[in-house]
N, C-alpha and C positions, 0 to 999 in steps of 0.2 A: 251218565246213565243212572237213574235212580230205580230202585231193583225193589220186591217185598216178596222175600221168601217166609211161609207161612205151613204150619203141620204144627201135630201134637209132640210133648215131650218126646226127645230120641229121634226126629225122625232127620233131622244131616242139616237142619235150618243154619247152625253156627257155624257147623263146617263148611257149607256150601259156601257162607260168603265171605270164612275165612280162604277161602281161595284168590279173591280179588284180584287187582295190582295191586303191590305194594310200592312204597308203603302202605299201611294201613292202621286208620286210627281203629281201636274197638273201643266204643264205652259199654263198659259190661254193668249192668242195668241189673240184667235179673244172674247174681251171684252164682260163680256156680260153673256158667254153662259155656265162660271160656275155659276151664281147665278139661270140663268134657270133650271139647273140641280140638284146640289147640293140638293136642298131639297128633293127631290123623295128619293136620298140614305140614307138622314135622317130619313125621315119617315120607310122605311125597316127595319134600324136598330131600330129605337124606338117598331117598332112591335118584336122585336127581345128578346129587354129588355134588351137593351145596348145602350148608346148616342153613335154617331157619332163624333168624337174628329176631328176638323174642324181649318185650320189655315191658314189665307189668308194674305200673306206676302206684304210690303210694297214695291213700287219696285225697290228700289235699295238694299235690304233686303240681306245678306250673305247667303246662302242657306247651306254651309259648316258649320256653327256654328250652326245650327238645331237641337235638341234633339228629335230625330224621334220617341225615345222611349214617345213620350208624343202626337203623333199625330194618327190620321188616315189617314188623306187628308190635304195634305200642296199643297196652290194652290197660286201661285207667276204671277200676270201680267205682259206681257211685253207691252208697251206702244208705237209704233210706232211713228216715229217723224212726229207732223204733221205741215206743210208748209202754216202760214195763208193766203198769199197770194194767194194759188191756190185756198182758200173755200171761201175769202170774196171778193176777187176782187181787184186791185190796181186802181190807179188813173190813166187816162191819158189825157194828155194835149187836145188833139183832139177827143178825144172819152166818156170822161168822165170816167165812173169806167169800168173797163172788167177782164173777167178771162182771167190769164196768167197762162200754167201751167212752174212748175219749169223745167229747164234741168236738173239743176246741183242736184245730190241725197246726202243729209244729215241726218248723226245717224242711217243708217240702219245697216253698218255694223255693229255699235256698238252694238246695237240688238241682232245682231247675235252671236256677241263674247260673250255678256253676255247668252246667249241660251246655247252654247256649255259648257262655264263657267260651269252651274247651272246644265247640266246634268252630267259632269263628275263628279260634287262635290255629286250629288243624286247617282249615280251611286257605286261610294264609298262607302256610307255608307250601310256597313253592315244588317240594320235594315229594309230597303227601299227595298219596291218587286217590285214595276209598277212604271214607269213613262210614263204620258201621253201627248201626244202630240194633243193640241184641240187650233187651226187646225193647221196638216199638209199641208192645203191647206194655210194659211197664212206664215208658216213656209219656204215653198220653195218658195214663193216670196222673204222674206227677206234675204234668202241663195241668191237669183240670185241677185234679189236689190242693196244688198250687195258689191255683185262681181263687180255691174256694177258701185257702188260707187268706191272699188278700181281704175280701169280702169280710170274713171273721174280724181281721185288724182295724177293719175303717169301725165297726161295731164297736168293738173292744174301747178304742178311743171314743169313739162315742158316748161310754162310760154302759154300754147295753152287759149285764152277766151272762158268763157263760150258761148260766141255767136259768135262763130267760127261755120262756117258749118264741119267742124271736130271732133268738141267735141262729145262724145260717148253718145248716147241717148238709145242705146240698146247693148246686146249680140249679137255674131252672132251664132249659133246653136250649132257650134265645140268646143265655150265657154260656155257654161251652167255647172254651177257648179255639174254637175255627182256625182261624185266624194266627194264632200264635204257632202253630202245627203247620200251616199254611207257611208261614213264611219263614220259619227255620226249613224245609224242605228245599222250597225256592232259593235262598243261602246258600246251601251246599250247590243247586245246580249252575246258580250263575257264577261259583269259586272253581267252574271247571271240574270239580271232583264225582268219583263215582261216589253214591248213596247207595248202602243195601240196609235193608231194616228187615229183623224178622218180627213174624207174629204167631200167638198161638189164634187157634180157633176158635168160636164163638158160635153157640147154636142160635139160630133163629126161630122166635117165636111168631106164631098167628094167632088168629084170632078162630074161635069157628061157634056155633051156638048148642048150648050143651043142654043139660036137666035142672040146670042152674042160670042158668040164660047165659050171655057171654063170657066163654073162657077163653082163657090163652093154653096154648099148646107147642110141644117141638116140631118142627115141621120135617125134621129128619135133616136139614139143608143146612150150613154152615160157613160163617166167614170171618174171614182176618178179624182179630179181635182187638181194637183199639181205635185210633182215629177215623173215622166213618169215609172218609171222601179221601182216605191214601190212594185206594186201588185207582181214585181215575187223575192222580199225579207220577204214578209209575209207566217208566217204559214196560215194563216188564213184572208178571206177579207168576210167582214159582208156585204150587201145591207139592209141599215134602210131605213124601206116606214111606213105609216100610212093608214089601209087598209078603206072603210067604206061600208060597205056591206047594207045598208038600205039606204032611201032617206038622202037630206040632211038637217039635221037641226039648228036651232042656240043653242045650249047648252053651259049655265052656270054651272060650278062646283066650291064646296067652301067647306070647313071643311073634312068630310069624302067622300064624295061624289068623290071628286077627287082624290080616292083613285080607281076610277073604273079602266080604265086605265092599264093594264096590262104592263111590262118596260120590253125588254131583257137585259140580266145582265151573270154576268162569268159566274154562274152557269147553265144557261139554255138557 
């Protein structure tokens, strides 16, 4: 079954599809948002009167050498490269410190290869029912990222500079990795495993004729934000909201209390 559970920060996307069969592979993509989760599945199983057998891999960690028979949730980071020049500032002769951002993209690909790497090697293994993808919305960045690193290299060898007005700073439409999204999905369904991928949201722009002649505008409407053609490869696409049907208030929860809270999960 291949699943896309999608909603803004907070709203049960990780936990939802921490609930899976396990085992369960997580690659956790966007940092963070298994420790937010993880616990809620804990607590479940503990009301269950079973621990939750929990293993959060190092990340250059072999996922191939895994004895699954000994986990429930194997949840492996992947760590994005990040460029301190663009977060802290460089120096400059006349201006003093400014942000620069990079052209040239490095270690995405790698990212990527290790992604694909770690699904095939999950995918294999016999023992392994769900691998999740949290988020597909960071996921099809690094697929495109990626591609757009390649492109840079073949330049690069080509002897073209990075501060060439020629060096490749984007895709053009006809390029977007389709195809590479396309068929790591297709992978997981024909290894017999369940796929859940969450996404955040994405507003949708129109067009409409203004005082200025043609502008783009939000149209109010919204969808999964990342690989364009997921939703018509899922059996199933979730929308997580958090409703609040009375005024609003500031509520603290600690110990059992924070058990109020009701989570959607496989089973419901």
């Amino acid at each position: 079954m291949i699943v896309s559970a999608w909603g803004i920060e907070g709203s049960g996307k990780s936990s939802f599809g921490l609930t899976y069969p396990k085992p369960l592979f997580h690659l956790d993509l966007d940092l963070g948002g298994f420790d937010r989760a993880i616990w809620r599945i804990e607590q479940e199983a503990k009301k269950s009167g079973t621990a939750l057998r929990v293993k959060v891999c190092e990340p250059n960690e072999d996922i191939s050498k895994i004895d699954w028979s000994l986990w429930d949730v194997v949840s492996k980071p992947y760590l994005a490269p990040v460029q301190l020049d663009k977060l802290l500032g460089v120096p400059d002769a006349d201006e003093g410190v400014s942000v620069r951002f990079p052209r040239q993209v490095v270690g995405v690909k790698q990212i990527w290869q290790s992604i694909v790497i770690d699904i095939v090697a999950a995918g294999r293994a016999p023992a392994v029912k769900s691998i999740m993808l949290d988020s597909a919305t960071q996921l099809w960045w690094l697929c495109h990222t990626g591609l757009l690193q390649e492109k840079q290299e073949i330049q690069i060898a080509q002897k073209i500079p990075v501060s060439d007005a020629k060096f490749r700073e984007r895709l053009q439409p006809m390029e977007f990795p389709n195809d590479r999204m396309r068929d790591l999905i297709y992978t997981v369904r024909s290894m017999g495993k369940h796929l859940v991928m969450t996404h955040y949201p994405k507003d949708v722009y129109k067009e409409r004729v203004g005082d200025k002649g043609i502008e783009s505008y939000k149209s109010g409407e919204v969808l999964p934000d990342g690989f364009k053609h997921t939703v018509t490869l899922d059996d199933i696409v979730i929308w997580c909201y958090t409703e609040i049907d009375k005024e609003r208030q500031l509520m603290t929860m600690n110990g059992e209390d924070a058990e109020m809270v009701d989570n959607p999960n496989y089973n419901k």
